[in-house]
C-alpha positions as CSV (number, residue, x, y, z in Angstrom):
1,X,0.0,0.0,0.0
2,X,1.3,3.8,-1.2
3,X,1.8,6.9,0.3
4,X,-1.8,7.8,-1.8
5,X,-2.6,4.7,-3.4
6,X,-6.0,3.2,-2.2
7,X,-6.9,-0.5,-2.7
8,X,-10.0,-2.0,-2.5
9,X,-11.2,-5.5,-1.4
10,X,-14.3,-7.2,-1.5
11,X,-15.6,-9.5,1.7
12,X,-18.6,-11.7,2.4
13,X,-20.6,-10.4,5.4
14,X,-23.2,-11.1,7.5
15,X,-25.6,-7.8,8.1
16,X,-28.1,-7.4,11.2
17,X,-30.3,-5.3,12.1
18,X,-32.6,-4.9,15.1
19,X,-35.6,-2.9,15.8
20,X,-36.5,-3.1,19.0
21,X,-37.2,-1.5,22.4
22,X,-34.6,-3.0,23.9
23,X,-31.6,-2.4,21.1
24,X,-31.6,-0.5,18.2
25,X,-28.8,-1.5,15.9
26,X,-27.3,-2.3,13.5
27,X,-23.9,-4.8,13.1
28,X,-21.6,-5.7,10.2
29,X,-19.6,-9.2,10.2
30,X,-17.1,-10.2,7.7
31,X,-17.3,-14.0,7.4
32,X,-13.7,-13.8,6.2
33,X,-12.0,-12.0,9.0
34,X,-11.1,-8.9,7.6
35,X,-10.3,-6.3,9.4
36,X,-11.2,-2.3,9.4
37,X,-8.2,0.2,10.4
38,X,-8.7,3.9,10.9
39,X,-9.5,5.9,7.8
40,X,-10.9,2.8,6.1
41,X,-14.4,2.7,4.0
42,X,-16.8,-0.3,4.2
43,X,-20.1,-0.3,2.0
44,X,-22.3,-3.1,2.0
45,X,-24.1,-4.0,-0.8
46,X,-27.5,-4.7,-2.0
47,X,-30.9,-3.2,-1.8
48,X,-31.7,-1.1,1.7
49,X,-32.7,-3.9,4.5
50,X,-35.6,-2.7,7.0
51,X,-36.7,-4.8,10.2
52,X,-39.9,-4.1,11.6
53,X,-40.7,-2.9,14.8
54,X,-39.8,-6.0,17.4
55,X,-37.8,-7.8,15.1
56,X,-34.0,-8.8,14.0
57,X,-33.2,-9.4,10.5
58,X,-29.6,-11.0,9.4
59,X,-28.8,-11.5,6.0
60,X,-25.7,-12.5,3.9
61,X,-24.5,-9.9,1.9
62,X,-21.0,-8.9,0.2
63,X,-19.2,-5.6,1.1
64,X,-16.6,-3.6,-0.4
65,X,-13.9,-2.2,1.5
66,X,-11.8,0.5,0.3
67,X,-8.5,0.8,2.1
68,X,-7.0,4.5,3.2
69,X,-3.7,5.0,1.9
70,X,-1.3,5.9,4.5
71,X,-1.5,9.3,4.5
72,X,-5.0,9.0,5.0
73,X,-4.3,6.2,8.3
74,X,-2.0,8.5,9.9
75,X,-4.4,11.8,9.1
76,X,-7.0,9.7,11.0
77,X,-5.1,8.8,14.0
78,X,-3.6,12.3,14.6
79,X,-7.0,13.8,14.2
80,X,-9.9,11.4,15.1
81,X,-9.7,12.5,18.8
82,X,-11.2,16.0,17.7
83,X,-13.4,14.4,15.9
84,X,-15.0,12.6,18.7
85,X,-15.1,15.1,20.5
86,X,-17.9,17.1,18.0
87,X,-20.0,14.5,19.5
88,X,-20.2,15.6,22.9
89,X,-22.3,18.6,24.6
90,X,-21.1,19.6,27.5
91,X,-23.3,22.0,30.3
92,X,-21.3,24.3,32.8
93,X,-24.6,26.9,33.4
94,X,-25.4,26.9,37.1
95,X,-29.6,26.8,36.1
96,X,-28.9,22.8,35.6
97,X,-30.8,20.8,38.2
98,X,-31.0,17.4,38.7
């Protein structure tokens, strides 16, 4: 793998998603072991899956993952901190009650 150079691989993968009260999510397996390193890009294809309310639907499907060059890996690492970080609200004002 380059300095800029991306590569692309193609995985069989087990998709699930659940609907219900309890859990709402939705899970990616390759069935082939690959693995996913910062910066990477996974798309699964196939026609959008929907799982009604109180169910789990799995289905076999094949996904493409494009590698991130190195530049790219390294760009994540040193940044993804921040990134994370634009997720989270934070409250200081002394009107907050419990």
């Amino acid at each position: 793998m380059g300095l800029l150079k991306k590569e692309v691989e193609h995985a069989p993968c087990t998709v699930e998603i659940s609907h219900k009260f309890e859990s709402l999510h939705a899970h990616v397996r390759f069935n082939n072991g690959a693995v996913i390193y910062p910066g990477d890009e996974v798309q699964v294809q196939g026609p959008e899956i929907m799982a009604p309310f109180g169910e789990i639907v799995s289905e076999e499907r094949e996904a493409k993952i494009i590698r991130a060059s190195r530049l790219e890996q390294l760009w994540t690492r040193l940044t993804g901190d921040f990134e994370v970080m634009e997720l989270c609200e934070f409250s200081f004002s002394e009107d907050a009650r419990l």
